[in-house]
C-alpha positions as CSV (number, residue, x, y, z in Angstrom):
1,X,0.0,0.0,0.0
2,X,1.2,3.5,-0.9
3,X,2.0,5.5,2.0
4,X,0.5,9.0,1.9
5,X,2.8,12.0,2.8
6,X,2.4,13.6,6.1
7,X,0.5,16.9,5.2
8,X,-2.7,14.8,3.8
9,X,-2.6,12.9,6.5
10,X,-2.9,16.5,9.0
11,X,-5.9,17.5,6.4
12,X,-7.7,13.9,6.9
13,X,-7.2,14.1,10.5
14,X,-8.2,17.6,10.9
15,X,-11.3,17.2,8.4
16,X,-12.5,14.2,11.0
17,X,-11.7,16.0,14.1
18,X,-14.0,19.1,13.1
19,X,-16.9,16.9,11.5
20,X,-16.5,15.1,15.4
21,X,-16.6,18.4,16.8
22,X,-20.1,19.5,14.9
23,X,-21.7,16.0,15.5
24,X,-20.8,16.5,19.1
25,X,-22.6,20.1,19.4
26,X,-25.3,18.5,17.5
27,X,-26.3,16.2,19.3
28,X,-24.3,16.0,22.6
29,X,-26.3,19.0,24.5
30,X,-29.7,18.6,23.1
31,X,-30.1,16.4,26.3
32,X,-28.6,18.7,28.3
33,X,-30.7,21.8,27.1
34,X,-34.0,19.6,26.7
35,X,-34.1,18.8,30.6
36,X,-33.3,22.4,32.4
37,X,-36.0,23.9,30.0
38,X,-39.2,23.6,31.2
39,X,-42.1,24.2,29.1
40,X,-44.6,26.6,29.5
41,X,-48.1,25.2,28.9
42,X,-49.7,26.8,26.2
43,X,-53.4,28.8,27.4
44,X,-56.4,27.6,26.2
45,X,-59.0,30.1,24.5
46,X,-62.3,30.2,26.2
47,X,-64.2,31.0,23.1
48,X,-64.3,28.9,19.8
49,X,-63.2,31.1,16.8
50,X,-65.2,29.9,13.9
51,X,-63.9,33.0,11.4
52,X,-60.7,30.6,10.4
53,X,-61.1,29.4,7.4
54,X,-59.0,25.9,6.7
55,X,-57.9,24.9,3.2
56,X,-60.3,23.2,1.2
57,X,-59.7,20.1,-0.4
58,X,-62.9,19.7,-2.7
59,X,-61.2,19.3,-6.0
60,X,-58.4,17.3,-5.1
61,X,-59.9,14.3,-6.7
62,X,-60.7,16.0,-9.6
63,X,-56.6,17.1,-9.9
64,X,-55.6,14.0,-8.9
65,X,-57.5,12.0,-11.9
66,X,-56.6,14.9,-14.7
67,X,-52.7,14.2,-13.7
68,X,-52.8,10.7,-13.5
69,X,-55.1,10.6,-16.8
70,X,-52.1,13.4,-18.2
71,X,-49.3,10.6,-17.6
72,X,-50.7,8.0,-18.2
73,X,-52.8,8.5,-21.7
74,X,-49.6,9.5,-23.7
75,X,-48.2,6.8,-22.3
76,X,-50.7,3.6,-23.1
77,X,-50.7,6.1,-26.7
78,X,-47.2,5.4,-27.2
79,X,-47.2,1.7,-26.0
80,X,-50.9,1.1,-28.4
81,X,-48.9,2.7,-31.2
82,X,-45.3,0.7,-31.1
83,X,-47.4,-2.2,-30.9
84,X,-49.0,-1.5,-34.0
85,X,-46.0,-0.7,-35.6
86,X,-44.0,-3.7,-34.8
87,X,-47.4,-5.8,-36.4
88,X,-47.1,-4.1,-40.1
């Protein structure tokens, strides 16, 4: 085996020491940090506020059919018309 000279060796060691470095601040004191917090419970409203409006999802089927039918027509097109190519 091929021995490497000396300054890759310092750029491969110091390339694994700093990625050991950011896993450690990663996830070494999440635990740490997660345990002296404490969390603060959230207040719940006393009256129901029935002017948000949520987003609708009535035509989703309809989109979902016109994109499938998109892809796939051209496709059993193709596969109809190589078929009846290779038979003349």
């Amino acid at each position: 085996m091929k021995k490497k000279p000396t300054h890759s060796r310092k750029v491969i060691f110091l390339t694994i020491g700093i990625m050991l470095v950011f896993l450690g601040a990663a996830f070494g004191f999440s635990s740490v940090t997660s345990q002296s917090a404490t969390p603060t419970p959230t207040p719940l409203p006393t009256e129901v506020d029935i002017t948000l409006e949520v987003g609708s999802t009535d035509g989703i089927l309809i989109w979902a059919v016109l994109i499938t039918l998109i892809i796939i027509v051209p496709a059993i097109w193709h596969l109809l018309l190589s078929a009846k190519n290779k038979a003349n």
